[in-house]
N, CA, C and O atoms as a CHARMM CRD file, in Angstrom:
* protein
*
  228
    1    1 UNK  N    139.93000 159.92600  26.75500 PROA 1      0.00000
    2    1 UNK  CA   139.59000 161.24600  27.24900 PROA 1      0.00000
    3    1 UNK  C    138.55200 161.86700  26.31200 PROA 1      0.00000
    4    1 UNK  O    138.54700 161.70400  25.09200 PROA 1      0.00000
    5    2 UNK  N    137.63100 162.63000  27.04200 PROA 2      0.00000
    6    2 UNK  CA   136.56800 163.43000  26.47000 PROA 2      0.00000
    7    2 UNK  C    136.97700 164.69500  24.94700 PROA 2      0.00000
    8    2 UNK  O    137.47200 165.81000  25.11100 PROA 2      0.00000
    9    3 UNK  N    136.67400 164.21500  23.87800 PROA 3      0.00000
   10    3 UNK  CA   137.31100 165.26400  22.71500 PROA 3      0.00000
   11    3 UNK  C    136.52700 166.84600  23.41500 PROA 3      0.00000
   12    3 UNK  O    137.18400 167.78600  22.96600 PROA 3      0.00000
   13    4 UNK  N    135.74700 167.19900  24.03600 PROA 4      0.00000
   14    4 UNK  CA   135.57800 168.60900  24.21700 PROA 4      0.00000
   15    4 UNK  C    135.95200 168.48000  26.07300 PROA 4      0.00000
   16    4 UNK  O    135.48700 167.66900  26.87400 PROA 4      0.00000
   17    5 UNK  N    136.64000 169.25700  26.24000 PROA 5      0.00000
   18    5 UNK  CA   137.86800 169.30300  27.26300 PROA 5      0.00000
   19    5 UNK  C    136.86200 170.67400  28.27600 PROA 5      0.00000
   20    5 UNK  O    136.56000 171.66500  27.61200 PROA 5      0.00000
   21    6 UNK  N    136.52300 170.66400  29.41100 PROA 6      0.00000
   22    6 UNK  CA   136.91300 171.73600  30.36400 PROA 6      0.00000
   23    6 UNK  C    138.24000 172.42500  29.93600 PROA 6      0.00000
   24    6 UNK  O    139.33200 171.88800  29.75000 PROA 6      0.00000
   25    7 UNK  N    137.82900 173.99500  29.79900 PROA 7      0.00000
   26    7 UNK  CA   138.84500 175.21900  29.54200 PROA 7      0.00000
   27    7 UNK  C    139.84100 175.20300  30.95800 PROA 7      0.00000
   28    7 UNK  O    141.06200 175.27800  30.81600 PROA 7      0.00000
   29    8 UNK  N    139.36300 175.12100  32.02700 PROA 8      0.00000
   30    8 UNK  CA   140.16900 174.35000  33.24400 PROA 8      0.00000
   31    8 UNK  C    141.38900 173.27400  33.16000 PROA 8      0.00000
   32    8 UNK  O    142.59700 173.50100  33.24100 PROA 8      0.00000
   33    9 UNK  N    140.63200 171.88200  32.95000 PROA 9      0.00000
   34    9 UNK  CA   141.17900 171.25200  32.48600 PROA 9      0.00000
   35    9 UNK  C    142.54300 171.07700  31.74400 PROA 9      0.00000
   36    9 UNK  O    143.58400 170.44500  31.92800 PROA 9      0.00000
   37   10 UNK  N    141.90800 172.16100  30.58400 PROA 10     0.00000
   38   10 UNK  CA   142.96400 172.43800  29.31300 PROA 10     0.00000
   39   10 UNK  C    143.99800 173.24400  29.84200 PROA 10     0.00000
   40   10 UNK  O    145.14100 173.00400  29.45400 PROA 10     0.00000
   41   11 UNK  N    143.78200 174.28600  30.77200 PROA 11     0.00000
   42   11 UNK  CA   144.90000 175.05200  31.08700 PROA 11     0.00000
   43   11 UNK  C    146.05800 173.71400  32.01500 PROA 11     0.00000
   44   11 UNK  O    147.20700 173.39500  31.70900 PROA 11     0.00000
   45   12 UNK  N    145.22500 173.21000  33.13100 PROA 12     0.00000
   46   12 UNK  CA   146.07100 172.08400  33.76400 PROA 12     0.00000
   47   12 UNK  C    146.98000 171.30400  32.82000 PROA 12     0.00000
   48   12 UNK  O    148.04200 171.04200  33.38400 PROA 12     0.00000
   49   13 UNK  N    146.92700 170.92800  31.79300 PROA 13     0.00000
   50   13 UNK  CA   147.67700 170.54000  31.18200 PROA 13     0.00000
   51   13 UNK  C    148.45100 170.90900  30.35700 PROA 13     0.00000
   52   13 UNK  O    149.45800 170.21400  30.21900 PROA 13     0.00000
   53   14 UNK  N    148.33900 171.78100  29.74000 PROA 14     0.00000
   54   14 UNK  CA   149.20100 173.02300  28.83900 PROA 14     0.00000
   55   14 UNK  C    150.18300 173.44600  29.61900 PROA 14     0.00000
   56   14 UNK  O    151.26100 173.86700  29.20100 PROA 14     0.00000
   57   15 UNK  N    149.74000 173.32000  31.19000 PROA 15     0.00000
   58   15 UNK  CA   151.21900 173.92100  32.52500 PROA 15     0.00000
   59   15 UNK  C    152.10600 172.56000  32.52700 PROA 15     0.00000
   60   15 UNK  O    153.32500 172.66000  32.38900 PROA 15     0.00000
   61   16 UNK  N    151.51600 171.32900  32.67900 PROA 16     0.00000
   62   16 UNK  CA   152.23500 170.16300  32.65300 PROA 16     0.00000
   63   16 UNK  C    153.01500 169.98200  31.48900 PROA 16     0.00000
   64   16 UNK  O    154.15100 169.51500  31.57300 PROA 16     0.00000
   65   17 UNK  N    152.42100 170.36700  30.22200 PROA 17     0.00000
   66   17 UNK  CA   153.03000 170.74000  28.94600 PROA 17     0.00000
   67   17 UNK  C    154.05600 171.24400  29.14900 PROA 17     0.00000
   68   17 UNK  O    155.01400 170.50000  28.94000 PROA 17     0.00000
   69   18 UNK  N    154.33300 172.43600  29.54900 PROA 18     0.00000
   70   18 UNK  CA   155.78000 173.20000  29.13200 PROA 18     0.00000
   71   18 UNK  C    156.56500 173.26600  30.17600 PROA 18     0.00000
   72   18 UNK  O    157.56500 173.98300  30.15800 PROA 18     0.00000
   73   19 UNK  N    156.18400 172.44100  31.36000 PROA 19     0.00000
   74   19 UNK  CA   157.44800 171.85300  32.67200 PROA 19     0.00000
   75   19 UNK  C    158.24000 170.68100  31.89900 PROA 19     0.00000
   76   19 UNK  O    159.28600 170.33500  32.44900 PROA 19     0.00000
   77   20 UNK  N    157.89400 170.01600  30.69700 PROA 20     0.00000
   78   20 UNK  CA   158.58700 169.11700  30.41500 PROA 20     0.00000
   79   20 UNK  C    159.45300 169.18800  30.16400 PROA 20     0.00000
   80   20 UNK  O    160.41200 168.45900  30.41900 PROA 20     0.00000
   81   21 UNK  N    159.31500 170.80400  29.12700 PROA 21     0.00000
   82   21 UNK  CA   160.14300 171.07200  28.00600 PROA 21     0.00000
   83   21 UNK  C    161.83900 171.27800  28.47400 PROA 21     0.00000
   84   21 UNK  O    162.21400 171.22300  29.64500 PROA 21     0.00000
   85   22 UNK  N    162.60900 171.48600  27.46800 PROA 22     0.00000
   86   22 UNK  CA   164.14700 171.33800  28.28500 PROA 22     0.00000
   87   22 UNK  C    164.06200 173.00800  28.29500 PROA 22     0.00000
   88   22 UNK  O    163.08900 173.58700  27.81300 PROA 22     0.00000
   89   23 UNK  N    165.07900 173.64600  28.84000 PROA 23     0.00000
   90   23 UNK  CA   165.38600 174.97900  29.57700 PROA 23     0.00000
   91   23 UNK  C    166.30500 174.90700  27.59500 PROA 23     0.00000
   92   23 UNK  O    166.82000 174.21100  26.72000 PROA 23     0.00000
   93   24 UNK  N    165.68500 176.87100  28.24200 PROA 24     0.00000
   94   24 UNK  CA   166.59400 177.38300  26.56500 PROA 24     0.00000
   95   24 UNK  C    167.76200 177.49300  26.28800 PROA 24     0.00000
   96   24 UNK  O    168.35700 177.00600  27.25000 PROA 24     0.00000
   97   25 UNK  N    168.51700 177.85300  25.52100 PROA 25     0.00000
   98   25 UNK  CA   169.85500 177.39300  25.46500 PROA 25     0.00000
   99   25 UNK  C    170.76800 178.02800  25.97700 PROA 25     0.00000
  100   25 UNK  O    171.90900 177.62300  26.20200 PROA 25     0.00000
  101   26 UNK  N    170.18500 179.38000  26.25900 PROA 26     0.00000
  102   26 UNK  CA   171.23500 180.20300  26.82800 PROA 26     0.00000
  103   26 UNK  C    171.76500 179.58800  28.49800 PROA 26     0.00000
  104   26 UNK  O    172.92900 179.57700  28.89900 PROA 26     0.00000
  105   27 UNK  N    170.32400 179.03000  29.39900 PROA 27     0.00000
  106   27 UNK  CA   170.48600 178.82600  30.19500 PROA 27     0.00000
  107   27 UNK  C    171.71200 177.79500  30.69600 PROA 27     0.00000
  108   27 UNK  O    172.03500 177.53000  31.85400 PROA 27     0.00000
  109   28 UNK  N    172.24000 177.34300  29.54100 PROA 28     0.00000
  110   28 UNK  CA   173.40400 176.32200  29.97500 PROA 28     0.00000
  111   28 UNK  C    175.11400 176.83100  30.72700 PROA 28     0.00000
  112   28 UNK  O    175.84300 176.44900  31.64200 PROA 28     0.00000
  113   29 UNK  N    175.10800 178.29100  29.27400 PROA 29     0.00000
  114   29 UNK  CA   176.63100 178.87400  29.83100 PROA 29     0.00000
  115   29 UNK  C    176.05600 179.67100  31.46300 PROA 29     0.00000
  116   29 UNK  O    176.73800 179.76800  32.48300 PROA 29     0.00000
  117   30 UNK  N    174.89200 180.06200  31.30200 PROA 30     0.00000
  118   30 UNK  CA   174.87700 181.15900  32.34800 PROA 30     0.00000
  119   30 UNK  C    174.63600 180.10900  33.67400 PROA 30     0.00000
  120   30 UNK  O    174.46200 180.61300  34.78300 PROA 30     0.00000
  121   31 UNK  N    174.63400 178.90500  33.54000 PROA 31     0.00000
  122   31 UNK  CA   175.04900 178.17700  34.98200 PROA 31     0.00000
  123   31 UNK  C    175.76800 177.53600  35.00400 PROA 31     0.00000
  124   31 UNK  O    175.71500 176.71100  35.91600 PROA 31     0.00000
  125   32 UNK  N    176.90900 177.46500  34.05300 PROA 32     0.00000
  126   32 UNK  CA   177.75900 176.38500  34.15300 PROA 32     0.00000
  127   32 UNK  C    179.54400 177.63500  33.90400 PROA 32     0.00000
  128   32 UNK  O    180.68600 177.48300  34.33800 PROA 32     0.00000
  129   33 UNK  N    179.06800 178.47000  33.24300 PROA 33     0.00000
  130   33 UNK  CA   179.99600 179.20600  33.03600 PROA 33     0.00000
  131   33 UNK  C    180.28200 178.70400  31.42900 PROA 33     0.00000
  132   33 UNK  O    180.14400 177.49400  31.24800 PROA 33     0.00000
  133   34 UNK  N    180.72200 179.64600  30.07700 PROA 34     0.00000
  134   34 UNK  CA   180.74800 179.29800  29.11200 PROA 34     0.00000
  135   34 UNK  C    182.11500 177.66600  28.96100 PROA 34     0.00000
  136   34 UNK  O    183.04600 177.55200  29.75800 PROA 34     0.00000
  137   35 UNK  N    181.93800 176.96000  28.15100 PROA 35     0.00000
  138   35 UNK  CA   182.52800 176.08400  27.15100 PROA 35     0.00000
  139   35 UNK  C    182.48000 174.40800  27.54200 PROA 35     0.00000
  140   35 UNK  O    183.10100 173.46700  27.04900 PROA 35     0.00000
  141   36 UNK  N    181.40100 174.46100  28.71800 PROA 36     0.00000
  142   36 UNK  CA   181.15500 173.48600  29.14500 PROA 36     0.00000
  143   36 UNK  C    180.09700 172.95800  28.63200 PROA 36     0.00000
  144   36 UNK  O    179.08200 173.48700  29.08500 PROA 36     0.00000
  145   37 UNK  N    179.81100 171.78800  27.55600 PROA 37     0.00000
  146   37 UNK  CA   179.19600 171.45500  26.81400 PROA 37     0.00000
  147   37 UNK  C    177.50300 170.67800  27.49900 PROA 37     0.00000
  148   37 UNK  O    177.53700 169.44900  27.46100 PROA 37     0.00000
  149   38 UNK  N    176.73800 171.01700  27.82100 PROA 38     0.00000
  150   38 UNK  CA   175.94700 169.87200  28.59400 PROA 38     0.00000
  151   38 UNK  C    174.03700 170.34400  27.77200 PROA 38     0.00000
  152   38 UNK  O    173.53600 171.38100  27.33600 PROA 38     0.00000
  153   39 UNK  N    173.54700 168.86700  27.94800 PROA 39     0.00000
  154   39 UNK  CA   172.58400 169.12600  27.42400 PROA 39     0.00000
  155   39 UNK  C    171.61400 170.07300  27.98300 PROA 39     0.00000
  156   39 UNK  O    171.84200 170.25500  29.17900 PROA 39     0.00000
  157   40 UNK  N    170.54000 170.78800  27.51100 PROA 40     0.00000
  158   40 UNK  CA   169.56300 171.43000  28.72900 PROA 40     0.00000
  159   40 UNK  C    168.30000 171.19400  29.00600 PROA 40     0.00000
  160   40 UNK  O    167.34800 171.96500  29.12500 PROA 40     0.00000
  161   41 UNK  N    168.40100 169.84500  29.11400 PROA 41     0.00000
  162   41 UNK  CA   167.51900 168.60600  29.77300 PROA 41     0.00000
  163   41 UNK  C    167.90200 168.94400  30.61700 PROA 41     0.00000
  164   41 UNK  O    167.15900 169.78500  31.12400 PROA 41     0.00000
  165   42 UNK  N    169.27200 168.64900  31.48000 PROA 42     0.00000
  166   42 UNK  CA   169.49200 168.48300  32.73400 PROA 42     0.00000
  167   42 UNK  C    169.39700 170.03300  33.75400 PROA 42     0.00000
  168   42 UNK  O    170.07500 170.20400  34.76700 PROA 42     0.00000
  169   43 UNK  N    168.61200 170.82600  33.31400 PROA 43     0.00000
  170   43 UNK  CA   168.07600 171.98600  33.92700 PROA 43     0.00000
  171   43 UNK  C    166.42000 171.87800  33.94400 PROA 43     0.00000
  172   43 UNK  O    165.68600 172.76200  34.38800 PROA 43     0.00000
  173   44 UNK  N    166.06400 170.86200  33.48300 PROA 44     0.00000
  174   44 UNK  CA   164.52000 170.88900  33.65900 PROA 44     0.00000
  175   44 UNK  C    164.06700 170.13400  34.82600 PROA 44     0.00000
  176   44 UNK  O    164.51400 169.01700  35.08500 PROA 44     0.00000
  177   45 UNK  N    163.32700 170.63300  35.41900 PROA 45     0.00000
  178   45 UNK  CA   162.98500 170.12400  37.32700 PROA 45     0.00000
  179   45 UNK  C    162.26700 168.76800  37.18100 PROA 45     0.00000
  180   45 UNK  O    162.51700 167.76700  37.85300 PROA 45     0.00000
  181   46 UNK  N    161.22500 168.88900  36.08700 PROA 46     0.00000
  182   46 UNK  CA   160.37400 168.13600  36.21900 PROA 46     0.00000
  183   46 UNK  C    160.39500 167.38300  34.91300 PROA 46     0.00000
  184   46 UNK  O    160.10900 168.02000  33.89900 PROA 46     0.00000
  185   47 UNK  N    160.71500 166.04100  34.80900 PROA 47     0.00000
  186   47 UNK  CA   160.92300 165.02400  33.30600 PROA 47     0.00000
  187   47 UNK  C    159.70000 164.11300  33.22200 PROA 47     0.00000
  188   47 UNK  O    159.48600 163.24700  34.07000 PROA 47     0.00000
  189   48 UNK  N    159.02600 164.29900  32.33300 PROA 48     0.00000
  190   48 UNK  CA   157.71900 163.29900  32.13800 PROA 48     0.00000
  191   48 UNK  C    157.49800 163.26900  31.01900 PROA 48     0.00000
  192   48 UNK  O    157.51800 164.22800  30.24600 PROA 48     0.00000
  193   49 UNK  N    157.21900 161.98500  30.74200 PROA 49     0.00000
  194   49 UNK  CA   157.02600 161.40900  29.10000 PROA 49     0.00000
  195   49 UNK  C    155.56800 160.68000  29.12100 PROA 49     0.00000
  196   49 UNK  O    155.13200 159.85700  29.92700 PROA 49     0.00000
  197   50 UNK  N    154.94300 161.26700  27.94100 PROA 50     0.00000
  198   50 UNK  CA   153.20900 161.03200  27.82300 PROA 50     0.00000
  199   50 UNK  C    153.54000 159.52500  27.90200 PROA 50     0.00000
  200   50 UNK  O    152.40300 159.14100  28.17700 PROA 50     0.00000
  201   51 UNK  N    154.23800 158.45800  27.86200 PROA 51     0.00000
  202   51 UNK  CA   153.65300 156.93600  27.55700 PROA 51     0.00000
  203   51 UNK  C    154.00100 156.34900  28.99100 PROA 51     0.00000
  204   51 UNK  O    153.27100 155.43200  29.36800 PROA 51     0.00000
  205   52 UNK  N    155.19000 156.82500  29.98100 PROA 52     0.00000
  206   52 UNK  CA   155.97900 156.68600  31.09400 PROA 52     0.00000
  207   52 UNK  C    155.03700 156.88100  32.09300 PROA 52     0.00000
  208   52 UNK  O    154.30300 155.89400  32.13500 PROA 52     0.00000
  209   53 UNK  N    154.65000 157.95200  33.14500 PROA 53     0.00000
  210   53 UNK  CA   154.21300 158.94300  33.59400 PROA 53     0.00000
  211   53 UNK  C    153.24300 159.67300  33.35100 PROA 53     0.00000
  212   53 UNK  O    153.28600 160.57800  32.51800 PROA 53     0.00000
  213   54 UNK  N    152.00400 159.31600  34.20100 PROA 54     0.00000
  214   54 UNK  CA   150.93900 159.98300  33.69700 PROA 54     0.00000
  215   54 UNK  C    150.53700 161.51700  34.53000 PROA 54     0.00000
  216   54 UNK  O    151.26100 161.83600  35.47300 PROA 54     0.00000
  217   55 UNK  N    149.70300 162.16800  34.25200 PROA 55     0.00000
  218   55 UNK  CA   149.47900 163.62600  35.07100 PROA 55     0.00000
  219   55 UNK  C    147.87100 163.12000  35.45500 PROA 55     0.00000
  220   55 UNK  O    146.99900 162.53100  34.81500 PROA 55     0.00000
  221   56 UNK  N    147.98400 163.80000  37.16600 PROA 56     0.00000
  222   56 UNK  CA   146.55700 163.64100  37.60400 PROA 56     0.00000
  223   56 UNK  C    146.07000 164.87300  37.39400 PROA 56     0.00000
  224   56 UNK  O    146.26600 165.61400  38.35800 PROA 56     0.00000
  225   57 UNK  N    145.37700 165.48200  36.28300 PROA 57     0.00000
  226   57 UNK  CA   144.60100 166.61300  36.01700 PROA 57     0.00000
  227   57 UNK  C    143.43300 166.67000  36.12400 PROA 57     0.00000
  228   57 UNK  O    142.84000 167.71600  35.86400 PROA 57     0.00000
């Protein structure tokens, strides 16, 4: 990839960026109801790993 990036571009991926990320922590009791232990991966819609899965940007 090109080292000087379309500002376009850059935004397209900075959004793909933080769909990866897992959901914050609070979000776990407030859908599961408190003391139910679960990771909060499994609240993120969209799972993609840079070496797996590539993004068409």
């Amino acid at each position: 990839m090109a080292r000087n990036k379309p500002k376009a571009k850059k935004l397209r991926l900075a959004k793909c960026k933080k769909q990866t990320k897992w959901a914050p922590f609070w979000v776990v009791p407030k859908a599961l109801r408190l003391g139910r232990r679960v990771h909060p991966g499994r609240f993120t819609a969209i799972k993609r790993n840079w070496r797996r899965d590539k993004i068409k940007a």
